[in-house]
VMD Tcl script that draws the C-alpha trace (Angstrom):
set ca {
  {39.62 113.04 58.31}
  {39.28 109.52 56.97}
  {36.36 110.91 54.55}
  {38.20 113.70 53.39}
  {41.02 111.27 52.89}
  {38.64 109.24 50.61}
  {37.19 112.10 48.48}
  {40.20 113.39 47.67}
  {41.82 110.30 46.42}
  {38.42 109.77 44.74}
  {39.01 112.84 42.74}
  {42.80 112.02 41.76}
  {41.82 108.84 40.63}
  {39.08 110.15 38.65}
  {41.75 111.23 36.12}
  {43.27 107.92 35.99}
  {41.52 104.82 34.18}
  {39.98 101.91 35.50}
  {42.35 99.35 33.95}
  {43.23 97.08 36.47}
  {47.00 96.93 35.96}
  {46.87 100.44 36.67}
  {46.72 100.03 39.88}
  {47.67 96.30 40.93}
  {49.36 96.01 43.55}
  {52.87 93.79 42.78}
  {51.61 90.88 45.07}
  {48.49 90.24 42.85}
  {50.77 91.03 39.69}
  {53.33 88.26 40.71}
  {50.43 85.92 41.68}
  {49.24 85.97 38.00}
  {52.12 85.56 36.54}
  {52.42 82.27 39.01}
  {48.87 81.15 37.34}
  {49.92 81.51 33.86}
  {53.54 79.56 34.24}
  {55.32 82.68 33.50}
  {58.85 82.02 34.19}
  {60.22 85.19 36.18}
  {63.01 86.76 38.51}
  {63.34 89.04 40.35}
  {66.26 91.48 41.04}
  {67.66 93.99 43.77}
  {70.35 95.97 41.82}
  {72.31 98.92 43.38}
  {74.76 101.01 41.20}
  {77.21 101.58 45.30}
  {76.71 99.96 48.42}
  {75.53 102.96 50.24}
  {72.76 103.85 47.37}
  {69.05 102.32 47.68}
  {68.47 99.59 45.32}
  {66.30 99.50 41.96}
  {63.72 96.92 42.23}
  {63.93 95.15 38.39}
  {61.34 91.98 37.06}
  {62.61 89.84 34.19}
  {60.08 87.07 32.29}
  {60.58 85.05 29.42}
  {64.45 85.10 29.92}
  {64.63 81.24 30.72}
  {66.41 80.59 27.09}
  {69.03 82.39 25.60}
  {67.48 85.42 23.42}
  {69.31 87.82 21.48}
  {66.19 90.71 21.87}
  {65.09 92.18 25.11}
  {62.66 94.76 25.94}
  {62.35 97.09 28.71}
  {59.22 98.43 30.18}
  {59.51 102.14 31.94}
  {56.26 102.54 33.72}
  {54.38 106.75 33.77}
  {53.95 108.13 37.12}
  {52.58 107.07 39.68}
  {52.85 103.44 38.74}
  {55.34 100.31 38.91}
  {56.64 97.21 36.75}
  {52.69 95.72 36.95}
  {51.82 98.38 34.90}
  {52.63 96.11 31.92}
  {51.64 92.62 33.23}
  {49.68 92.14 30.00}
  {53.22 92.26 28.15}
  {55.13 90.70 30.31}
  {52.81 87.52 30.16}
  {51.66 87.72 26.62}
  {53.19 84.30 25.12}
  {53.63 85.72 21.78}
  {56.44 88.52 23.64}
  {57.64 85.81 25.34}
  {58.62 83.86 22.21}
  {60.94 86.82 20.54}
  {61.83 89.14 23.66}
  {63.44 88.37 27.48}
  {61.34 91.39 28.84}
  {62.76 93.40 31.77}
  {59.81 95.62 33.83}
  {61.69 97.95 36.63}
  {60.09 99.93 39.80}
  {61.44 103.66 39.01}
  {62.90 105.15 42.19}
  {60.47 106.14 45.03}
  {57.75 103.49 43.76}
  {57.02 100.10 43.95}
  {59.73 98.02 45.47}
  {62.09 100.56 44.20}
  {63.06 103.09 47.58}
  {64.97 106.55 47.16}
  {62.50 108.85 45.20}
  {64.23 111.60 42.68}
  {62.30 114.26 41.31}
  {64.78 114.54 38.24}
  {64.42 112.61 34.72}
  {68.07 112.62 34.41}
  {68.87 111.25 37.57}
  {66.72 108.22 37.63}
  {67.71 107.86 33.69}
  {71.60 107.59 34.92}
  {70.04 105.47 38.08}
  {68.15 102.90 36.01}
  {70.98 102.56 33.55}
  {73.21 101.83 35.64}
  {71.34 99.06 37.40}
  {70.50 97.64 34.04}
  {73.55 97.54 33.11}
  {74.35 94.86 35.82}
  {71.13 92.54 35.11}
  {72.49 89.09 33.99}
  {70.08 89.43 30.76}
  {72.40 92.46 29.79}
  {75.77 91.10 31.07}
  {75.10 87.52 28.53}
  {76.40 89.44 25.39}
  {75.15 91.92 22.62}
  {71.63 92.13 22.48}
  {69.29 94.02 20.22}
  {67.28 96.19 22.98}
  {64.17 98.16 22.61}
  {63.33 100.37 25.57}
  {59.23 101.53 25.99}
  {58.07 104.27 28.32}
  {54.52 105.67 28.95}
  {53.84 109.31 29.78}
  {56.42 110.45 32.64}
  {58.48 107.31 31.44}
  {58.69 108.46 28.10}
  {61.23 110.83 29.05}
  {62.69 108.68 31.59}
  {63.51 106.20 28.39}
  {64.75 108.63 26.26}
  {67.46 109.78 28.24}
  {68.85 106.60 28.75}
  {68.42 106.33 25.04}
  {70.83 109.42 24.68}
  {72.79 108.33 27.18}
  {73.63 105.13 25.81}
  {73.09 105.41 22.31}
  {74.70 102.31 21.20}
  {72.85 100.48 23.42}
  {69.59 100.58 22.60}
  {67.90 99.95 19.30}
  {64.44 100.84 19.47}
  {62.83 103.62 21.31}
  {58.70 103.44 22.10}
  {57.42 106.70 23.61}
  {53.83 106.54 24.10}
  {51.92 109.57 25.46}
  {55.31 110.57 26.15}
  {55.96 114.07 28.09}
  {58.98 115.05 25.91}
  {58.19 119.13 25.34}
  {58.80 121.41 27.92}
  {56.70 124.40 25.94}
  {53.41 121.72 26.72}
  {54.17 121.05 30.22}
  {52.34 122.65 32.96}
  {51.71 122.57 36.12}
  {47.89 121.83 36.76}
  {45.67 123.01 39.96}
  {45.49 119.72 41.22}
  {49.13 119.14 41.24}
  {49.63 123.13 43.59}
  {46.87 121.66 45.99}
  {48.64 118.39 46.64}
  {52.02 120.03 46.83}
  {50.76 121.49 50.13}
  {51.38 119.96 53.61}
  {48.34 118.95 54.33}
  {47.32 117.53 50.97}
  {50.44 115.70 51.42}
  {50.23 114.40 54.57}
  {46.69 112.46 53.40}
  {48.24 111.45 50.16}
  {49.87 107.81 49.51}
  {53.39 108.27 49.16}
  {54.15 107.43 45.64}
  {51.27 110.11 44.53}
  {53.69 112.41 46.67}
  {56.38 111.44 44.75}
  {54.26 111.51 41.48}
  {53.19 115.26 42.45}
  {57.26 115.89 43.14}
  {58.18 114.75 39.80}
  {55.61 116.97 37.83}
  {56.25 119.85 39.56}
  {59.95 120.96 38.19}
  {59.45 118.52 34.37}
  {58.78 121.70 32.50}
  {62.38 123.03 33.44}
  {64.03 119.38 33.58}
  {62.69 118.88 29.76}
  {64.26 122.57 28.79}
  {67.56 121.37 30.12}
  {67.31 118.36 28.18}
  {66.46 119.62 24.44}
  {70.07 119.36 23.04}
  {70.62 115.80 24.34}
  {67.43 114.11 22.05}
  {70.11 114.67 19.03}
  {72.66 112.19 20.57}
  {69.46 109.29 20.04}
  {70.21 107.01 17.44}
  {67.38 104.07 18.42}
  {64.44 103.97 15.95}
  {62.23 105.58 17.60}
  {58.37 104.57 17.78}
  {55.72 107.81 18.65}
  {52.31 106.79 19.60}
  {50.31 109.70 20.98}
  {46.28 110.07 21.47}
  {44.61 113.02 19.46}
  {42.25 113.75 22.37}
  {45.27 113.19 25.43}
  {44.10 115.09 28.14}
  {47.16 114.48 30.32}
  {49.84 115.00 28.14}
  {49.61 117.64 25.23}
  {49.38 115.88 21.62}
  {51.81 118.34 20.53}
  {54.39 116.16 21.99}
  {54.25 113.89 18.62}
  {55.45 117.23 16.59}
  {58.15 118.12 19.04}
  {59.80 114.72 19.00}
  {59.35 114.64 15.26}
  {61.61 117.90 15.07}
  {63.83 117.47 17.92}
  {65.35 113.88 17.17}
  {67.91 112.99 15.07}
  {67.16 109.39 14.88}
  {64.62 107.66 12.45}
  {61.04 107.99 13.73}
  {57.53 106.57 12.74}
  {54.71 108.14 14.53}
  {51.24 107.21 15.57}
  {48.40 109.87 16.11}
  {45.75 107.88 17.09}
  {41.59 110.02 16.51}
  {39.68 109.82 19.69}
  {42.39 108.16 21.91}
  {43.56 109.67 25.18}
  {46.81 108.93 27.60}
  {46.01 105.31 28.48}
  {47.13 103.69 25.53}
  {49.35 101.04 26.84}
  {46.04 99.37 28.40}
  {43.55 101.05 25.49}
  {45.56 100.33 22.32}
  {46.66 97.08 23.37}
  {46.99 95.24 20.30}
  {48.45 98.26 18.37}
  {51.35 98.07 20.43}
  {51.39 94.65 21.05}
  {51.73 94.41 16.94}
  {54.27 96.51 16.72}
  {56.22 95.28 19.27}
  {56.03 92.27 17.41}
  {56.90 93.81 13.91}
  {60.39 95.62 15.10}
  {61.35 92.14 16.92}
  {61.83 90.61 13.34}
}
mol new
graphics top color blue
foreach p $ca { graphics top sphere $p radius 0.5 }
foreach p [lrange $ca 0 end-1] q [lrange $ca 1 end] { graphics top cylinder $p $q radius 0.2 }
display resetview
């Protein structure tokens, strides 16, 4: 059982990357931001007493800055997924940058299967983080992949709140999404049963997207944050099409990136595209 365990987390993973902040756990992730005198907190925010708590990460938010940045992490993953950011000292000069465990992962318990749920979730818990509470801010919210959409909603939800919108490899059209052999096998019991939990979870949040993301089409209107597209030509995980659909669907201003001969890691892969424009729309 234990080597059947092994290969078949051996063949998940072999559609994921080898970029270590893919996979770090938080204790190693919190340990490097120790060694590079990042200054950090950390947060337990619940929306009511009897709900679970999101698990939030702030750096950089020592000083009084009028831009933050939020980090929505793909799935599975967790707030180390963007370490590299969340130390980099040129971020750390123009943003206080907030990195958050969605529900069911990380530090963050209570899983839900539903975009718009952890959107409303996450919002509210943000809305409670002394970084948001110090005033108007200019805020500019990034999600990868399954966090794209994740971002996005609380985008339309709170469209005065937010004033930039990043959606890399974002899964945003329903028409693109489907549901892949490897995600049927490890919806079974027993696949399930030898899986880590948060690639349960993962497997539970692909599984209904395609009709969550139908559901959703009218709200991408209400957007009005700039919104930033960066999407690989050669994604194998999440169709490039997406890049059109968001290009027709929004109402807001966009600017989009199709990158030749990139795939769907390009948080970790395009580093210093993203990094620059991070830096451009802080000015």
């Amino acid at each position: 059982m234990k080597k059947a365990k092994l290969l078949l987390l051996s063949l998940l993973f072999s559609y994921c990357s080898s970029y270590e902040e893919m996979s770090m756990e938080e204790d190693k992730a919190f340990q490097k931001l120790k060694e590079s005198d990042t200054f950090y907190q950390e947060y337990f925010i619940q929306n009511k007493k009897e709900e679970t708590p999101v698990h939030w990460i702030s750096t950089g938010c020592k000083t009084e800055k009028n831009k933050i940045l939020i980090f929505i992490h793909g799935s599975p993953g967790n707030w180390s997924n963007y370490l590299r950011y969340l130390k980099d000292p040129e971020l750390l000069k123009m943003y206080c940058m907030l990195g958050v465990d969605r529900p069911g992962f990380g530090k963050s318990p209570g899983a839900i299967a539903d975009v718009n749920s952890q959107a409303e979730k996450i919002l509210g818990t943000l809305t409670k983080l002394p970084e948001i509470q110090k005033g108007k801010k200019s805020i500019t919210i990034l999600g990868h992949s399954y966090g794209g959409p994740v971002a996005a909603r609380m985008a339309a939800l709170a469209p005065e709140k937010f004033q930039y919108l990043f959606l890399l490899a974002a899964a945003m059209d329903p028409e693109a999404e489907e549901i892949r052999w490897y995600n049927i096998i490890a919806d079974t019991w027993v696949v399930g049963w030898i899986l880590p939990a948060e690639w349960t979870h993962s497997n539970s949040e692909m599984l209904p997207l395609k009709e969550q993301l139908q559901n959703l089409n009218s709200e991408w209107k209400k957007i009005k944050a700039k919104t930033i597209v960066i999407q690989g030509e050669e994604d194998g995980l999440v169709d490039p099409k997406n890049l059109e659909f968001v290009q027709k669907n929004f109402a807001a201003e966009i600017k989009a990136y199709l990158l030749p001969k990139e795939g769907h890691f390009l948080p970790w892969k395009n580093y210093d595209l993203i990094h620059k424009l991070l830096i451009e729309f802080s000015k």
